[in-house]
C-alpha positions in Angstrom: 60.0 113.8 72.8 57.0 112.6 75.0 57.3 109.3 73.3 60.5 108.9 74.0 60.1 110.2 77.7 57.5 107.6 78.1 59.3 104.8 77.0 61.7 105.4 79.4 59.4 105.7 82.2 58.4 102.0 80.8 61.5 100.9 81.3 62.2 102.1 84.6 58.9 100.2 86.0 59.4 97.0 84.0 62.9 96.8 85.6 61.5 97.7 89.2 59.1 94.8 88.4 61.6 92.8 87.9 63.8 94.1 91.4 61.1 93.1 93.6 59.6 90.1 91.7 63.1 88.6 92.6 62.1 88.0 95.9 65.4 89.0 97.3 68.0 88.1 94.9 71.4 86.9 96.3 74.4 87.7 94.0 78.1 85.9 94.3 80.7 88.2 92.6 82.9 86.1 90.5 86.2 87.1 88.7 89.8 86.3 88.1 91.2 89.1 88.7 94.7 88.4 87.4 98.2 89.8 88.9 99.2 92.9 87.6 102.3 92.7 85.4 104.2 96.3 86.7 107.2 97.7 87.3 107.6 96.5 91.5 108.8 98.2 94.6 112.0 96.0 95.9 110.2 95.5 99.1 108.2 92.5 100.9 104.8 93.0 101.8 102.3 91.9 103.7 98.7 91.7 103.8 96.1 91.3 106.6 93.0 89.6 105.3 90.6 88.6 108.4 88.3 86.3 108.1 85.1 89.0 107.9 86.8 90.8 105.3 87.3 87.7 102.9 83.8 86.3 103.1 82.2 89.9 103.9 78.1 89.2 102.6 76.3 92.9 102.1 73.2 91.8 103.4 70.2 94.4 102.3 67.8 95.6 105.5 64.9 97.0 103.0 62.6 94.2 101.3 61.5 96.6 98.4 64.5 97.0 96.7 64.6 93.1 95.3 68.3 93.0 96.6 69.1 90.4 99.2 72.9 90.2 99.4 76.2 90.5 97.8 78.9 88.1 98.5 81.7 90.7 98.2 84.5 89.1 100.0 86.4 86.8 98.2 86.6 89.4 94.9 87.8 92.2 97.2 90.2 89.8 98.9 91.8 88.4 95.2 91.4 91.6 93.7 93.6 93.1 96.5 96.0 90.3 96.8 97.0 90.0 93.7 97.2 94.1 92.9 100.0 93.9 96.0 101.5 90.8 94.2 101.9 92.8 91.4 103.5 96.1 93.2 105.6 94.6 95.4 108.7 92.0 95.2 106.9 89.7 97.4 103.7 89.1 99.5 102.8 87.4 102.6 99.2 87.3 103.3 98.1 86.8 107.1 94.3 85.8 108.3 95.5 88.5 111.5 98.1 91.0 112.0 101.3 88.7 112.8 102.7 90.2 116.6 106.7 90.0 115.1 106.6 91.7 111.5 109.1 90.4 109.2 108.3 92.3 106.1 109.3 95.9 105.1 105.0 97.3 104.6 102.1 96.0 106.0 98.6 96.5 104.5 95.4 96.1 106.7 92.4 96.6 104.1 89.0 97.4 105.8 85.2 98.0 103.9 83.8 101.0 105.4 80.9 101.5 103.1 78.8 99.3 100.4 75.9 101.1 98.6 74.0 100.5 95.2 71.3 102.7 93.7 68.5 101.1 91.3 67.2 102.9 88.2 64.3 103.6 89.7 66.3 105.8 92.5 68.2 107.5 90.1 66.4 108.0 87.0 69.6 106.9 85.1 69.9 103.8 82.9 72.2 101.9 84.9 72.6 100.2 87.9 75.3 101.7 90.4 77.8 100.4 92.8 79.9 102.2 95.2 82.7 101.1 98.2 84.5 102.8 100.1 87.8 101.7 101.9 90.6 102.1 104.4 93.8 100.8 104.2 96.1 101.2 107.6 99.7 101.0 105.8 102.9 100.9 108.7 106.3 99.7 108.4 108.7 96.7 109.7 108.3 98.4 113.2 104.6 98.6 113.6 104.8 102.5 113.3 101.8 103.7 111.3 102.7 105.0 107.9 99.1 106.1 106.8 95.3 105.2 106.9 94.8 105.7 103.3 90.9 105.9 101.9 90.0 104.4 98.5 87.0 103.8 96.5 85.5 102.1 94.2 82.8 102.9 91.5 80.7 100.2 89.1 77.7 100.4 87.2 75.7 98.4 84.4 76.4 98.6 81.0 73.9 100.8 79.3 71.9 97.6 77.7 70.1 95.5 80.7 70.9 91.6 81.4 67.4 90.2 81.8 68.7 88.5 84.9 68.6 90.3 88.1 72.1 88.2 89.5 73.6 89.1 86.0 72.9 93.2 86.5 74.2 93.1 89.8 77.4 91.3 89.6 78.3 92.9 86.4 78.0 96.5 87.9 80.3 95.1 91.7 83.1 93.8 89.2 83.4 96.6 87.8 83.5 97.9 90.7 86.0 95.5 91.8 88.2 96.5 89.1 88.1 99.4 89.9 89.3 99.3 93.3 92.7 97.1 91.9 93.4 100.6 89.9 92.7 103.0 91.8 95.1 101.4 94.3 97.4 101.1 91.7 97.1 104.7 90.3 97.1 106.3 93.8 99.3 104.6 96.2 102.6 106.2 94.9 100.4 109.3 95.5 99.8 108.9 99.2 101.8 111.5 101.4 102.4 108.8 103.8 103.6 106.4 101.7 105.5 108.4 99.4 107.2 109.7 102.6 108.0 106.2 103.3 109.2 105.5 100.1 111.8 108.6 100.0 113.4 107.1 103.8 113.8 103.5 101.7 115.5 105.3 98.7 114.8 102.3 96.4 113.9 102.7 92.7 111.5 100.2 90.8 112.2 97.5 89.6 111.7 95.9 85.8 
């Protein structure tokens, strides 16, 4: 047992070594992220995605953690996009929130929280990524329909990358992914939105 306690601890330094021997690694999160293929709401959407949400950088404040940034924006963007692409019967995507609406939904996505722990923090085997999100949803007449919170959750795979980059990114798209589902899974659930729904009286669609 003590052997096996101790090669753990090993572990744990040897990959804090490596953290801050990175000298603040910068990490680009890459994916496709490919559109859904579901059954669709018959209803045009649209999608606010500013500027500072689509090339959103986490930049890290503390210079011990060997973490510099994370270039979030563009996966959170795609993964987004094309998760409403795959819901709805079309999307229009907008840099700013358009003063006439001519679609049925709007969505206005915003980041309210980025946070990873190390190994070293945790005393688990795996790096960890969380994010947390609001997305305002309203209707063709600008009337709020709900501010609905959604996370998302990534982490390493059990067996480390010896690249720092590799760790990181691996453990965001997953967290990436995660986000497309959980949006998936729980917007029919939304009070608000399943509200909305019920005044449209619309079925899916094949």
């Amino acid at each position: 047992m003590n052997n096996i306690v101790n090669k753990y601890q090993i572990y744990i330094l040897l990959l804090s070594a490596l953290l801050a021997g990175c000298g603040g690694t910068r990490v680009v999160v890459t994916d496709e992220y490919p559109i859904p293929s579901l059954k669709k709401y018959p209803y045009s959407a649209g999608l606010v995605i500013p500027p500072e949400f689509s090339t959103y950088i986490y930049q890290e404040a503390r210079t011990d953690r060997g973490m510099k940034s994370v270039d979030l924006g563009a996966a959170q963007a795609r993964i987004i996009g094309n998760v409403l692409r795959g819901m709805f019967a079309t999307l229009e995507q907008y840099e700013s929130r358009p003063e006439s609406i001519s679609v049925d939904v709007m969505f206005e996505p915003r980041l309210e929280a980025f946070q990873y722990a190390l190994p070293a923090e945790t005393s688990v085997e795996v790096l960890e990524v969380w994010a947390k999100y609001a997305i305002r949803i309203s209707d063709r007449g600008g009337r709020e329909i709900a501010d609905w919170g959604v996370t998302a959750y990534g982490k390493s795979g059990e067996g480390f990358m010896s690249n720092m980059g590799s760790i990181f990114a691996e453990a965001v798209r997953v967290a990436v992914r995660d986000l497309g589902a959980n949006i998936i899974l729980g917007l029919p659930r939304d009070i608000g939105f399943k509200s909305w729904l019920d005044d449209q009286g619309a079925e899916l669609t094949p």
